[in-house]
Every structure is written in C-alpha cells, then in structure tokens.
N, C-alpha and C positions, 0 to 999 in steps of 0.2 A: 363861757363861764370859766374864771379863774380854777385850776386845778386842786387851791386849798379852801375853798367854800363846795365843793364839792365830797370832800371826806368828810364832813357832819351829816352828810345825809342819807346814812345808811334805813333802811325801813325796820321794825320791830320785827322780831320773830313771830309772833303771833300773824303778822300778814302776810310774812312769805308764804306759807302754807296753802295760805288758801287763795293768793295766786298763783301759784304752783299749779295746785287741785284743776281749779279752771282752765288753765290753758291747756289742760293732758285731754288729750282725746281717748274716750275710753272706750271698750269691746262693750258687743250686746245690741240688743233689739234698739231700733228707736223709735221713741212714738211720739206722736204729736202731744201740745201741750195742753190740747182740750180735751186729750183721752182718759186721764182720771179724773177728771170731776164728770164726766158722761159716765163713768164706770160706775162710779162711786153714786149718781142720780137714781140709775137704772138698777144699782143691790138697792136701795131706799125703797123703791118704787116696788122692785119683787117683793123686799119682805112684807111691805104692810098688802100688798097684795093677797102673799100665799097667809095673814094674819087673818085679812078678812074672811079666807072660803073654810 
C-alpha cells in the first residue's frame, strides 16, 4: 500500500478506546460466561421460593 493513502486512515477517537479497553488484560477473579445468568436463575428461583413459605 502506497504510503500517502495510508495517512487518511486514521480511526475515530471514539474507537480507539475501546479497543484499547479489550486488548488490556485486567486483574481479578475469572468466571465463566454462563456464571451469571445461573446466578442470576438461582436468586429468581430462591426469592419466589422463600415468597411462597
């Protein structure tokens, strides 16, 4: 690729960001991706539970 069709194609600030964000590996626990919506079934599931007794 020519080196002056190359200087028009810088990306929007609005997207460096947040591919920035993504490629950073961040600290902390990891969980799997089906672990809050099982979380999230089972508080469902307890509240109407402890509603009905």
């Amino acid at each position: 690729m020519p080196k002056g069709k190359r200087k028009g194609n810088y990306m929007p600030m609005s997207v460096a960001g947040i591919l920035t964000f993504s490629t950073e590996e961040a600290g902390g626990i990891k969980v799997p991706k089906w672990f809050p919506v099982f979380l999230s079934a089972l508080t469902g599931v307890t509240i109407l539970l402890l509603h009905l007794l």
